[in-house]
NUTOR-851771 format. One record per residue (C-alpha): x, y, z; residue in one letter. Coordinates in steps of 0.1 Angstrom, whole numbers, padded with zeros to 4 digits, always signed. Layout:
BEGIN
XYZA...
//
This chain:
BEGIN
-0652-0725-0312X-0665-0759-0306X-0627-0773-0311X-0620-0756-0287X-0647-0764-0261X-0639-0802-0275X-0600-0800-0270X-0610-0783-0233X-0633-0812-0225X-0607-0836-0232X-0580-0819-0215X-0606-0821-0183X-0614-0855-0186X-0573-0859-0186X-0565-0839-0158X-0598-0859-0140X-0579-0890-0153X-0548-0875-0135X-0565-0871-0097X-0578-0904-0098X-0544-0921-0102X-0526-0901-0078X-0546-0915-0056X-0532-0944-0060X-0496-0937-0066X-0472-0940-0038X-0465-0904-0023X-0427-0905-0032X-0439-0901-0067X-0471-0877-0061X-0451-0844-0065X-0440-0857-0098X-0474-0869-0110X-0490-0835-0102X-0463-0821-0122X-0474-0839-0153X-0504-0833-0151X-0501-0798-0148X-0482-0796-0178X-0506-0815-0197X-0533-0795-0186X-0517-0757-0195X-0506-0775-0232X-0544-0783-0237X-0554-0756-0222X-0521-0726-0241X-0514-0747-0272X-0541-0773-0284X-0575-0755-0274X-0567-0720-0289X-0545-0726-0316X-0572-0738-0344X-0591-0708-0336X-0565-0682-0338X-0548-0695-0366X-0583-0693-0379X-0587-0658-0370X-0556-0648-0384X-0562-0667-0419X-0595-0646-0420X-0579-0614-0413X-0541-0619-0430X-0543-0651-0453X-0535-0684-0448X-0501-0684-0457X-0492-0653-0431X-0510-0672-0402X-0494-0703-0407X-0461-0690-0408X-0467-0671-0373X-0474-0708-0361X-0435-0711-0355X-0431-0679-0343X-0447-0689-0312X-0425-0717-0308X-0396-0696-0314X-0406-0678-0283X-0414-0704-0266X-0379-0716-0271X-0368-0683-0260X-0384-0692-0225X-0368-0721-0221X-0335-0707-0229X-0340-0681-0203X-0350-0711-0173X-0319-0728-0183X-0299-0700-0176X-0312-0699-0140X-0316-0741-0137X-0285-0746-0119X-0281-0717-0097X-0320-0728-0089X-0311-0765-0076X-0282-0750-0058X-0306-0729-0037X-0331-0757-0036X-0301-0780-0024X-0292-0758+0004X-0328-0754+0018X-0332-0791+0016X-0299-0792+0042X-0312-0767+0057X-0342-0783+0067X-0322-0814+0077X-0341-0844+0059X-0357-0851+0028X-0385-0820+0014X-0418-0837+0011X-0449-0823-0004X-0482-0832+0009X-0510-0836-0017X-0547-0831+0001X
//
């Protein structure tokens, strides 16, 4: 348990890390930087926090040997996932291009 409030700690002082910079970073390149750290954040917070513990929990209650093979199940379906977003990637910026013309300029994203 303390991993885990150790791995969340750090994953705050990251995403703390995160707003300080965008502060500073032109706002062309905000959207992207929020981006990032959003993804960093939900890794620490989906992947590296939990994982030590419930591989833990199912060592005590399978055995080591079947929780560390359900380690790469997860990734499997995790793989899964992004298989399914790629199916839908292009018809996605399609739509996104055509709201953009719609809108007739750029799409900007305001970070308050």
């Amino acid at each position: 348990m303390s991993q885990i409030v150790k791995n969340l700690s750090q994953a705050a002082k990251l995403a703390s890390s995160f707003k300080r910079n965008l502060i500073l970073t032109a706002k062309s390149l905000r959207s992207a930087k929020c981006a990032a750290a959003t993804i960093v954040l939900g890794n620490n917070l989906l992947g590296l926090a939990p994982a030590p513990w419930v591989v833990g929990r199912l060592s005590d209650s399978f055995g080591l040997q079947t929780a560390m093979a359900a380690v790469p199940a997860v990734s499997l379906a995790a793989a899964v996932c992004f298989i399914v977003a790629a199916r839908h990637y292009a018809s996605d910026c399609r739509t996104y291009e055509a709201l953009r013309k719609d809108l007739d300029g750029p799409v900007t994203f305001a970070v308050h």
